[in-house]
N, C-alpha and C positions, 0 to 999 in steps of 0.2 A: 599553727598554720593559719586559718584564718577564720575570724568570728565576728566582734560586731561592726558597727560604724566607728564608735568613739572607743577609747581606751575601755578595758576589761573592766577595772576601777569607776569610771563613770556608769558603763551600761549595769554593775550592780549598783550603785546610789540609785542612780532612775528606778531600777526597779526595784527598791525598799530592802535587798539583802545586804546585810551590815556586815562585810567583811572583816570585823573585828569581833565579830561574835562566832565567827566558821570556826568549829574547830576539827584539824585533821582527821581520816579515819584513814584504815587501813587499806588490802586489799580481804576482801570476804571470804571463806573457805570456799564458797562454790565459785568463784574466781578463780582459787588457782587449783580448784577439781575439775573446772573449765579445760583449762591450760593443762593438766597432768592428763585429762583421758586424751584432746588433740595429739600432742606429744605420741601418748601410744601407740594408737589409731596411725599417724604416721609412720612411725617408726616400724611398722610391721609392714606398710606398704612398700614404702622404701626398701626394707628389706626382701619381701616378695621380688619385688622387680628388681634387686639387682643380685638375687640367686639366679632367675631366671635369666637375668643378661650375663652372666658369668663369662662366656668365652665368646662375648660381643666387643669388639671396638667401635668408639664413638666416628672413626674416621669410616669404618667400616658401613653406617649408618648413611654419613652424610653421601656417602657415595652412592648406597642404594637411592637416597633421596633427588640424586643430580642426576641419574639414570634412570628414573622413570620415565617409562616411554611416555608421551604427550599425548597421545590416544587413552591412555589409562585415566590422564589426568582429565580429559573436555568427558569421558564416559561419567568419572566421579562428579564433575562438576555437574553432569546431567540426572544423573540418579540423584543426588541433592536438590537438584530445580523441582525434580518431580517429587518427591519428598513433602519438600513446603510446599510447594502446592496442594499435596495430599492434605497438609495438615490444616491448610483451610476448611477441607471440608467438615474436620470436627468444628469447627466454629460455626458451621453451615446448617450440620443437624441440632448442633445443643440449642440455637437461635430459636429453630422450626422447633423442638420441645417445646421451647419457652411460650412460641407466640409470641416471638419477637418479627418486627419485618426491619432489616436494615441492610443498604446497598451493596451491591457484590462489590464495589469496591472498596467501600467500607471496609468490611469484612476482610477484603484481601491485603490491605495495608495493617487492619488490627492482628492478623494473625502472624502476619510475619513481622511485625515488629516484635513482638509477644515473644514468639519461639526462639525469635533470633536472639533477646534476653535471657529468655528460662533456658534455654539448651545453651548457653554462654557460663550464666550467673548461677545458675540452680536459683535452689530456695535463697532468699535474702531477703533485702532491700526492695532489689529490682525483681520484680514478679513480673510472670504474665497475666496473672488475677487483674494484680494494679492496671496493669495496661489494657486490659480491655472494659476492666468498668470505667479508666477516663475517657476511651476513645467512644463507647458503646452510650454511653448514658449523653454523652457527646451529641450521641446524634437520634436521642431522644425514648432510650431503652430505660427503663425504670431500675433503680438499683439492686434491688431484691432479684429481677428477671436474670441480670447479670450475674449476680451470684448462683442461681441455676444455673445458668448455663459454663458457668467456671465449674462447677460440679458435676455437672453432665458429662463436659470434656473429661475429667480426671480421671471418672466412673468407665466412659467410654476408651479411654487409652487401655485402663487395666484391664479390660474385656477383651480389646483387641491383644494385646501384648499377651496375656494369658491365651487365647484359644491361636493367635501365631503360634507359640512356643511349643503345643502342645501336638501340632502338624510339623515344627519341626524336629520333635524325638522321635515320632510316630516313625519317621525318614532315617533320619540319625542316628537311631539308637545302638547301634552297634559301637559306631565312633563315638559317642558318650560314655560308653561303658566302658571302654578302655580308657578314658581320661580319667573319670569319676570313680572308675570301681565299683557302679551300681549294676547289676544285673539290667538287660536291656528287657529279659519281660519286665522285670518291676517296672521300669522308666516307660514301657509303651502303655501300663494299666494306669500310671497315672497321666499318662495325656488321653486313653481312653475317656479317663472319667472325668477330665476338664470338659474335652467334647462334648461327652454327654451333660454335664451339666448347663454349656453354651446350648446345646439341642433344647434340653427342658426349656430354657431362659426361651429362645425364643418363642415352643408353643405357648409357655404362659402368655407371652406380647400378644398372641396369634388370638388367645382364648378370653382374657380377662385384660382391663383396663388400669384395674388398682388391686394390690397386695395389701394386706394389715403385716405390717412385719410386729413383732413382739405380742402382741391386742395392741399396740400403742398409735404407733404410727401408719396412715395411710400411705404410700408407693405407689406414686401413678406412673406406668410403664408407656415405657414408647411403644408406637406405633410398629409391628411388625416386618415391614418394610420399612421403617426408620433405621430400627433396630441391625437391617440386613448391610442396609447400605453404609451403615456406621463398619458393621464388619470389615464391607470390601474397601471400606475408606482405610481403615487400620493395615490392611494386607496393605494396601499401595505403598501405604507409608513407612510401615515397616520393613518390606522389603524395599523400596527403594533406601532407605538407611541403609541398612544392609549392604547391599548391592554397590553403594559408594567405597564401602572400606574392602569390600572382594576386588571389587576392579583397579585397587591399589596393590593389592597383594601380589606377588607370584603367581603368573599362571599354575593350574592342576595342584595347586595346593588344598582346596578340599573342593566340594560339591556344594554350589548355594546355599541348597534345601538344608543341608548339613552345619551351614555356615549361621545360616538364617538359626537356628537353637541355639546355637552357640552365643548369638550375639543378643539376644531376647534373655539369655541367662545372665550373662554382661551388663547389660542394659539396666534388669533386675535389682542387682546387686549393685549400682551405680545410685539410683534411688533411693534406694535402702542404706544407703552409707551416707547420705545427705551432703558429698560431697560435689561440690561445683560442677556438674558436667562430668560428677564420678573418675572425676581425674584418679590414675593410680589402681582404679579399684577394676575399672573398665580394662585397662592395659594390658593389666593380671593375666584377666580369664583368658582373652583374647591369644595373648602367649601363651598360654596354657594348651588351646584349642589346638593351634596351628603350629606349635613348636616344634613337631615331630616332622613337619610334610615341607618345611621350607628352614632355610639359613634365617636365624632368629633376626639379622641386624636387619633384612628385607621385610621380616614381617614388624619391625622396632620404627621402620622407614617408614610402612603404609601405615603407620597408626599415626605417626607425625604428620602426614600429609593430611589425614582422615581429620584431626583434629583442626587443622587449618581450613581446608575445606567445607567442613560441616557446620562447624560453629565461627570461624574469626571469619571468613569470606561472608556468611549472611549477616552479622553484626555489624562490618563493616560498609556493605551495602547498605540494611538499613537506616545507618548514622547518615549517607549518603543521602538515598532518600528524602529524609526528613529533611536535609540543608536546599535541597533541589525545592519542596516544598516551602519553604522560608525565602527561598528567592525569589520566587513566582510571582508575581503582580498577583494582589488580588486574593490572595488566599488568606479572604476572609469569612468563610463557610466555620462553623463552631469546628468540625470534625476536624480541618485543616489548622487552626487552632490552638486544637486540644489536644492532636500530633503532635506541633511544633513547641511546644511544651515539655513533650518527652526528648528533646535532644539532649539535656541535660545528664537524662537516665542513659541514652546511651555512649553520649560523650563519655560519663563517669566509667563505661563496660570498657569502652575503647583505650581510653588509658591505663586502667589497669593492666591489661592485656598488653601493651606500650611498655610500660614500667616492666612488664614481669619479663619483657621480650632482650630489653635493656641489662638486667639483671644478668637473664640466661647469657646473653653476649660477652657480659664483662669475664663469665668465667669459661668460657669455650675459645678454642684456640682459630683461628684464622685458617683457610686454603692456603697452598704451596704456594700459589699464582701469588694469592695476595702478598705473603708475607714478600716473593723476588720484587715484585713493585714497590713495597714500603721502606725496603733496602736504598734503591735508586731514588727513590724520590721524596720520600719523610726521615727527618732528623728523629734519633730515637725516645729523644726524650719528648717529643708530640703524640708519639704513638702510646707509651705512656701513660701519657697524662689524659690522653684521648680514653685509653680504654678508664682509668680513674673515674673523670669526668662523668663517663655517659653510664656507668653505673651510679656511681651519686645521684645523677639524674634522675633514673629508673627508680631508685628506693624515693626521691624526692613526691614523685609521681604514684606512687602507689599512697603516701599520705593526703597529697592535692586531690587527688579524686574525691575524696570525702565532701571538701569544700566544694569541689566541683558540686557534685549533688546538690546541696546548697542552693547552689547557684551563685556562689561567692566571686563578687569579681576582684578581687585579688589573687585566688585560688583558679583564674581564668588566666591573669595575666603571667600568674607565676608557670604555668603548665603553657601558654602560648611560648614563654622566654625559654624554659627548658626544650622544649619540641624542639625547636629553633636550633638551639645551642648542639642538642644530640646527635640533629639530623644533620649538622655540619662535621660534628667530629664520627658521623659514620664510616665516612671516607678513611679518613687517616687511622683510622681505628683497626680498619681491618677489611676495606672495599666492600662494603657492605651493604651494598648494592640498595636490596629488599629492606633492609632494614630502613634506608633513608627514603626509600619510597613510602612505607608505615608512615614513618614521623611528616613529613611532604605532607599527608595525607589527613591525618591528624592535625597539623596546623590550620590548613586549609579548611576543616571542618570549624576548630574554635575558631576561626578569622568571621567565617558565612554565621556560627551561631552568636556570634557575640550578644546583640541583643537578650540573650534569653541568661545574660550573667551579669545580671542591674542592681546586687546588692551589693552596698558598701562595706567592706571588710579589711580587718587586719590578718597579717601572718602569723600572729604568733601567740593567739587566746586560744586557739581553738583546741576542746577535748574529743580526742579518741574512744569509742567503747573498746571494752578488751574484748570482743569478737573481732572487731579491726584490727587490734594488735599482733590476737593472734594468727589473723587470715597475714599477714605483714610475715611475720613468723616463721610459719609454714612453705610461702614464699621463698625465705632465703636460707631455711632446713630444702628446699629441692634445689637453690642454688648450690650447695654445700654438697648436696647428690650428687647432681651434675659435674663439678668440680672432682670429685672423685672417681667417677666412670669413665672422665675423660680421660681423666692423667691414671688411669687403674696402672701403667705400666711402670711407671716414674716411683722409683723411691724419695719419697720426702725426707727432707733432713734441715737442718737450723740454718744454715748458707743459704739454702733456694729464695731466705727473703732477702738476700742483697744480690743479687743474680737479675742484672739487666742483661739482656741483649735479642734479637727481632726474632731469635727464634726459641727465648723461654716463656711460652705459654703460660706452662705451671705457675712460676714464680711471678707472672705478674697478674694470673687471675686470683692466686693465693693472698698478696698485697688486696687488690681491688677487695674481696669478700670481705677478708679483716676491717676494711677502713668500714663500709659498707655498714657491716654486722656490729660496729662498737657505735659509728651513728643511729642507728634502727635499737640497741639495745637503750643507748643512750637517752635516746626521744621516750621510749615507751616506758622504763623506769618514772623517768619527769612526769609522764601524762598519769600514772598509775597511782603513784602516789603522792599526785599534790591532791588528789580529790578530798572533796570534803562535804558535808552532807549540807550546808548551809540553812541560814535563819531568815525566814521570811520576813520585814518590819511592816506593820501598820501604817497605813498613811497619816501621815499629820494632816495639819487645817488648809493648808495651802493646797496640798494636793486635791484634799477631798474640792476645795472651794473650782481648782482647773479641772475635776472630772464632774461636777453638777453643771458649768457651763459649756461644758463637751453633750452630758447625756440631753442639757434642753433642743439642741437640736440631731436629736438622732431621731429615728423612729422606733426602736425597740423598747418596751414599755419598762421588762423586766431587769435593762442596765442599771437603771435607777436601785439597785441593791450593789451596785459598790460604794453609796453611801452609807450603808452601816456601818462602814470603817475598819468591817471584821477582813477583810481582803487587801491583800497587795497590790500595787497598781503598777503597770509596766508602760509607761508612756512611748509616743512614736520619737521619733528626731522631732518631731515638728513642733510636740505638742498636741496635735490636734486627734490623737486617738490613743486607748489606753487597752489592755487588757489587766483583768481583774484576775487574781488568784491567789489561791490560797495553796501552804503545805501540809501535810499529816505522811508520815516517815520519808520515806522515798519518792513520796508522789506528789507533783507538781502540779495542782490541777486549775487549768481556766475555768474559771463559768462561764458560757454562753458563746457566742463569736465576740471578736473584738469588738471598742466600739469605737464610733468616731468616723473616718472618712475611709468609704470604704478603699482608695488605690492604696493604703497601706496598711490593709489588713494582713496582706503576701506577707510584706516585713515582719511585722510584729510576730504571725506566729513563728517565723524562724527565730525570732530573736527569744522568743519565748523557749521553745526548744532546746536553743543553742544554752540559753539561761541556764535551763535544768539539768542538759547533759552534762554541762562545766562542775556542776556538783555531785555528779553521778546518780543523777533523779532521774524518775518515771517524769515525764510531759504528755498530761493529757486533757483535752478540754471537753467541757461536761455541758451537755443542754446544747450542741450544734444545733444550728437548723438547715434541712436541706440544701439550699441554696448556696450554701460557702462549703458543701463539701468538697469540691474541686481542690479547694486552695487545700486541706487538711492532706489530700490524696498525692497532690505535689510533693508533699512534706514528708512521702513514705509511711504515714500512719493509716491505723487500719480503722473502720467503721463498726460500729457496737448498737444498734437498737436500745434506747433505754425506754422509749413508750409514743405517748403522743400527748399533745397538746393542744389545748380548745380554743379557740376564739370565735369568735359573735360579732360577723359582717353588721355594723350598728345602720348600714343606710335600709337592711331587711328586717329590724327587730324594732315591735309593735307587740300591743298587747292583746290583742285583737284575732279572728279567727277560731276555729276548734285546736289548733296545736297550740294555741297558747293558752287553752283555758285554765287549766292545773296555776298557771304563773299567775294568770287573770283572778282567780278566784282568791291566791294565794294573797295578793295587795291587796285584793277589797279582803278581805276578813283583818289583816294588819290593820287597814285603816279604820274598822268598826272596833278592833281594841286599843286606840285611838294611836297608833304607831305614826311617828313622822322622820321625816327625811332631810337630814343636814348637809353641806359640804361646811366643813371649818377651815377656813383660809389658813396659813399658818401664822399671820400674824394675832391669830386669837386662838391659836394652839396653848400657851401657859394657862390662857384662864382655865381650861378645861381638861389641863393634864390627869389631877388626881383624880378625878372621877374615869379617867379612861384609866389607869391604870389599878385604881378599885376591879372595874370590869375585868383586867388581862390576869389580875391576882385570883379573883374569882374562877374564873376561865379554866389556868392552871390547874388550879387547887381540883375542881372537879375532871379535869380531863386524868389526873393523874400522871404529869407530863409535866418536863424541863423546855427552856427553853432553845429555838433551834438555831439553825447560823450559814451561813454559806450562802447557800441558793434560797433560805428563805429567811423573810425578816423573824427581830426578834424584837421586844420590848425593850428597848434604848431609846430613853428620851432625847439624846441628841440626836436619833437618827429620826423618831417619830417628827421631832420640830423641822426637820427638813423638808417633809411633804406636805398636801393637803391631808385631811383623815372624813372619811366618812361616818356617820355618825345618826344611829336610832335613837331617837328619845320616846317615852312615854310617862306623862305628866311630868316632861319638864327634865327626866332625868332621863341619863345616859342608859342606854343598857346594852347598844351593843356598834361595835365600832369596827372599821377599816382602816390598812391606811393605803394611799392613793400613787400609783407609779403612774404619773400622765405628762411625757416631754411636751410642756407647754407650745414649744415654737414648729415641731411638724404637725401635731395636733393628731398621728397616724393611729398610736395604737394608747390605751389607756390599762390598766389593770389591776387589781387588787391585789396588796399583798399581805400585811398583817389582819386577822381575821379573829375578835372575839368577840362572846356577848355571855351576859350572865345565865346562870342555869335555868332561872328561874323566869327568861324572855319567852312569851311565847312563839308556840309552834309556827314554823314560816316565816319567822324574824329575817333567816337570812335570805331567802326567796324574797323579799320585799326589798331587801338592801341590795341584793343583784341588780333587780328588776328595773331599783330606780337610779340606780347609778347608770345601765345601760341607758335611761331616757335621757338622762342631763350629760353624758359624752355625745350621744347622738346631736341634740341640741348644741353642745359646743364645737360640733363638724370634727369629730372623730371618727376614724374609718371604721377602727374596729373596736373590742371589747377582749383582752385575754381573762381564761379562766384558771387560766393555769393546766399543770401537767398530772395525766394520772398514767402513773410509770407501771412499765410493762406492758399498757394495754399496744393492742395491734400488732402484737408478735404472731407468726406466722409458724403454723404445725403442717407445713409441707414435709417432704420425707427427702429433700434437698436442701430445707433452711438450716442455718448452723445451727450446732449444740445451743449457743447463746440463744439463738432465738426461738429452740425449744424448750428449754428451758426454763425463762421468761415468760412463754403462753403458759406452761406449767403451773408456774408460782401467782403468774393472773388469775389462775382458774381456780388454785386450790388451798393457796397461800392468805385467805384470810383472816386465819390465828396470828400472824404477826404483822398483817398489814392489810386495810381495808379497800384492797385494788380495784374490785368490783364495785363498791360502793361509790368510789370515789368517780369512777366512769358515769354509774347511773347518774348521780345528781346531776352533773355536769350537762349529763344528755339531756335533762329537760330543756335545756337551754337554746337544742336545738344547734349544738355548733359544728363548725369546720375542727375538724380533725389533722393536724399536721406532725409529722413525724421530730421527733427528736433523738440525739447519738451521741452516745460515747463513742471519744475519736483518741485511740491511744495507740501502741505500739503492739505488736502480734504477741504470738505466746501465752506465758503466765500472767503478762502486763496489766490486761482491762479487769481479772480477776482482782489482782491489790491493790488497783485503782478505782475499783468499785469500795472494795471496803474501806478505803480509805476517805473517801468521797460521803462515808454514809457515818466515817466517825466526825468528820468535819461538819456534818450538817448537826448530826445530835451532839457534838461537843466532848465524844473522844467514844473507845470500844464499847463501852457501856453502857452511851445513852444509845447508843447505833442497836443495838441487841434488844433493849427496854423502852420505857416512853421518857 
């Protein structure tokens, strides 16, 4: 589909992996364990629902569907408005937890863009997490806060949704127990006791501030009136949900209050199945509920509508939105921005939806009307080709979405040409009214976002994950549904596939799916198994020589360690910017942000990405710093705390003062054991190699330690010859040395990186070598001074921060049998520095776990030295 600029073949030479070295792998057992439980997991839905639709006709449906009265439909559309508007309000109180202040209309656009994804997408890609930490931090909320109040929300839906549910058995309960078969006393003592447990929750709010849950964790509890108005926010919301799919249904088919339980256990069970929007799972209960009080195809009718309504009308507004947003003169506020940013995300929802709509179409038969009109005025073999056509389309589009996300514009122009082409043969297809207003609609939107799909790409590199595959899958296993529910009445037989004429349905939705199904089987075989775990190569002399003239003028101190040569280098098109990285199994990992000029840093991480996904790798970059998280969050990766890192504003460090006495005292007593202070140029680096590498032998030997690699230097005389090295002598000899990351031409930041001296230096050696190295970057108009990272520190034991980040303060706090985390802070802090956060930025899940340890066998030089010194 589509991936990089230049040929598949060139973008691995650029970046160091030897195509001649790949060699194939398979697909993995948990691969096709993947694949075997979906498959299940389907197969039982599908069967559910079409026990349940057993003596349903498909035509019987569309007719409920074309007879809804119009008043049912503007009620539904209204109980939806109020809805999302309810659902702002949780974004409203989790903020006020937080202590956040950000603008109601802020607020009102982050939320409904949010929901109009997650109640679309479910869990994915497309979150509403993602979307409110870009929009929220956008407009100047801290990221941590954000994640509170994603937690808040989640915490506060399940409160609400549990003590709804539990008012409506309290009601219901007799109508449950003829469904369910539970006794309705039992069913009312368990919503008793939810009650009562909501009751306790909230005197605890009422009485106490903070809980210790386990001894471990404090729980700071909302505000009691916080607490309350989260409730009535929940009831709004829920029942206007609610309330959208009754005023679809059959009058006198049940009683709200009754309805409202039913659809809270629906709801339930949609979550829990971690299906998209709970498709199937939701459908179930719902027939289940109502099966008995109304004709199944009417209530088969109000859940089609309900889905249109509730979820594709806000998606599709939203997409809208954002494009109205993008036209506007002048919207250049960060929020407006960092919205328009997300069209991408939702363009990708929107076609999918597009494609799947396409799909459904090619296998469903046509109205009466239409087909008398296609008689008179379409030759049959357009109609045909028509329906052919715009299903190929639909499967073409459910693959471009991918690239879509991207932001691929080829992947932009190929879904602009298909819209286009669809939305013309909706006519002749089958007067298809609604459909050609979708795709109208859809063009129109990729036309207004174009801008936001400015990477150059090909069709035909790009690799699929097999969750793509399978979500692809899934897709045309419910076309395959469909196909059969419609034509349930039609005996199939081996003739129906040469059987043309305008009024055989069957046989030409039967045709479309085959062609359809051997393309989609066809692509995802190719994509599945050409992977292959690929070989990372070393850069040669050339490259290293274009990334030392890249890092002199950057500002980042610590780029200067893609000169060890131990890292791969991924250059831009230009030349002018690189990303460094190394592999160890599956895991793809950068160090730091890119480097080089920052407007193509966007690129390079896709390319990066795109890189590792092609060989079915983890892609993850290690040592982010705040400031480019955005770009990582584009990219649907998720953010990881690995610690913080020091540096030493050099225009405020002097030696001078009571907070600097300890440093003060520490150089005078150096210079009374006659300690001095070198820079060695490197062109007088060889004189004085062996005696530094005496010191690094020394070093070792008593550290009881190998050397490291990655993110930190290691003893490699051709990398040492490449920097300045700092340098203690006493009487002449060496005893203890640095070597020096300083990009000569911005002059911004300086920093140490290889670090030894002999056992036998005295106490304070390396306090003296801090000290005067901060004096002499100060004097050469250096801003700052880095000290490096001490990981873990500043992890956060709120009772809302993630496991990761509890964790972490954990292993800070008590982990120092296998790593000196606290120590590593004090020293540091004599120094007095700024503290700035740093992150692992990788993909959700299991991911940041195997890319931690992998990350830690690449630094000590594989699993062993990761575990030992």
């Amino acid at each position: 589909m589509a991936s990089h600029s230049s040929s598949s073949k060139a973008d691995k030479t650029i970046a160091g992996v030897n195509p001649a070295a790949v060699q194939k792998t398979g697909i993995s057992w948990r691969s096709w364990a993947t694949v075997l439980l979906v498959l299940i997991l389907g197969a039982l839905v599908f069967k559910s629902l079409y026990a349940l639709l057993a003596d349903v006709h498909y035509r019987s449906i569309v007719h409920a569907v074309r007879h809804t009265p119009v008043s049912n439909l503007l009620l539904a559309v209204l109980a939806t408005a109020v809805s999302y508007l309810s659902l702002a309000g949780y974004d409203v109180s989790s903020l006020r937890y937080v202590g956040a202040k950000v603008k109601g209309t802020t607020i009102g656009l982050t939320s409904f863009i949010a929901y109009a994804l997650g109640n679309t997408v479910g869990l994915g890609v497309l979150t509403g997490g993602t979307v409110r930490m870009r929009l929220y931090t956008a407009s100047g909320v801290e990221a941590s806060q954000v994640a509170q109040a994603v937690a808040f929300n989640a915490s506060a839906f399940g409160l609400g949704m549990s003590t709804f549910g539990a008012l409506g058995l309290l009601w219901g309960a007799p109508q449950i127990e003829a469904l369910a078969h539970i006794p309705s006393w039992l069913l009312r003592a368990l919503a008793s006791l939810l009650l009562l447990g909501v009751a306790g929750f909230m005197v605890l709010c009422k009485v106490r501030r903070e809980v210790m849950l386990f001894g471990r964790w404090n729980l700071r509890l909302p505000e009691v009136g916080l607490a309350l108005r989260q409730l009535l926010i929940s009831a709004v919301d829920l029942s206007a949900a609610a309330a959208t799919l009754w005023f679809l249904l059959p009058s006198g088919v049940i009683d709200l209050p009754t309805f409202v339980a039913f659809y809270a256990i629906a709801m339930a069970l949609g979550v829990i199945s971690h299906v998209p929007g709970g498709v199937g799972v939701f459908e179930a209960v719902i027939l289940l509920a109502c099966a008995n009080h109304a004709p199944t195809s009417d209530i088969a009718a109000a859940l089609l509508l309900y889905r249109s309504i509730y979820f594709l009308l806000p998606l599709l507004l939203a997409t809208i939105l954002l494009a109205a947003i993008e036209i506007r003169a002048g919207s250049g506020a960060p929020v407006a921005r960092a919205a328009v940013r997300l069209s991408p995300w939702l363009l990708t929802a929107l076609t999918l939806v597009t494609g799947t709509m396409l799909l459904i179409s090619g296998v469903t038969p046509a109205t009466r009307h239409a087909e008398e009109l296609l008689r008179l005025h379409v030759p049959l073999f357009v109609v045909e080709a028509s329906h052919l056509i715009g299903s190929v389309a639909g499967l073409a589009m459910l693959f471009l979405a991918r690239g879509l996300l991207h932001r691929l514009d080829a992947a932009w122009w190929a879904s602009l040409v298909l819209t286009i082409i669809a939305g013309i043969l909706a006519l002749p297809k089958g007067i298809a009214v609604n459909e050609f207003i979708v795709l109208f609609l859809l063009a129109s939107l990729l036309v207004i976002s174009r801008k936001q799909f400015d990477r150059r790409s090909s069709l035909f590199s790009q690799t699929f994950e097999p969750g793509w595959l399978i979500a692809v899958a899934c897709v045309l296993a419910a076309c395959g549904w469909i196909l059969l529910f419609a034509y349930r009445d039609i005996d199939f037989a081996d003739r129906m596939w040469w059987q043309f004429a305008f009024d055989d349905y069957a046989p030409r939705s039967m045709r479309t799916l085959m062609v359809v199904a051997i393309m989609a089987l066809g692509l995802g075989l190719w994509q599945l198994f050409r992977r292959s775990t690929g070989v990372a190569e070393r850069p040669g002399e050339e490259e290293l020589k274009r990334a030392a003239e890249i890092l002199r003028k950057q500002p980042a101190a610590d780029a200067c360690l893609a000169l060890m040569g131990d890292k791969s280098l991924l250059f831009s098109a230009s030349g002018n910017s690189f990303i460094m990285y190394a592999k160890h199994n599956r895991s793809w990992v950068a160090l730091s942000d890119p480097v080089g000029e920052q407007q193509e840093w966007s690129e390079l991480i896709w390319r990066f990405i795109e890189l590792a996904d092609g060989y079915g790798g983890r892609a993850a970059f290690y040592k982010v710093r705040p400031q480019s998280l955005p770009l990582y969050l584009d990219a649907g990766l998720r953010v990881y705390k690995l610690g913080e890192e020091a540096y030493v504003p050099l225009d405020q460090f002097n030696l001078q003062g009571p907070r600097r006495a300890n440093l003060r005292h520490g150089v005078n007593r150096a210079e009374r054991e006659g300690l001095s202070f070198e820079i060695v140029a490197q062109a007088r680096l060889p004189a004085v190699m062996a005696e530094l590498k005496i010191v690094s032998d020394a070093w070792l030997a008593d550290q009881d330690t190998r050397e490291k690699g990655f993110s930190l230097g290691g003893f490699d005389q051709a990398y040492i010859l490449r920097q300045p090295v700092a340098v203690i002598r006493r009487a002449q000899k060496i005893i203890a040395f640095a070597s020096l990351m300083c990009p000569d031409v911005s002059r911004v930041e300086a920093a140490i990186d290889l670090m030894r001296q002999l056992p036998d230096a005295p106490p304070g050696t390396m306090d003296f070598l801090f000290s005067s190295l901060m004096l002499h970057f100060k004097e050469q108009g250096f801003q700052r001074f880095g000290l490096g990272m001490a990981p873990m520190s500043g992890m956060k034991d709120h009772q809302l921060a993630s496991r990761w980040q509890r964790f972490g303060r954990i292993l800070f706090m008590h982990g120092g049998r296998f790593y000196n985390f606290r120590g590593l802070r004090n020293f540091k802090d004599k120094f007095d520095p700024v503290w700035e956060a740093r992150y692992l930025v990788s993909k959700g899940g299991l991911a940041p776990i195997f890319t931690f340890t992998d990350t830690a066998a690449l630094i000590s030089g594989g699993l062993k030295g990761a575990v030992s010194k």
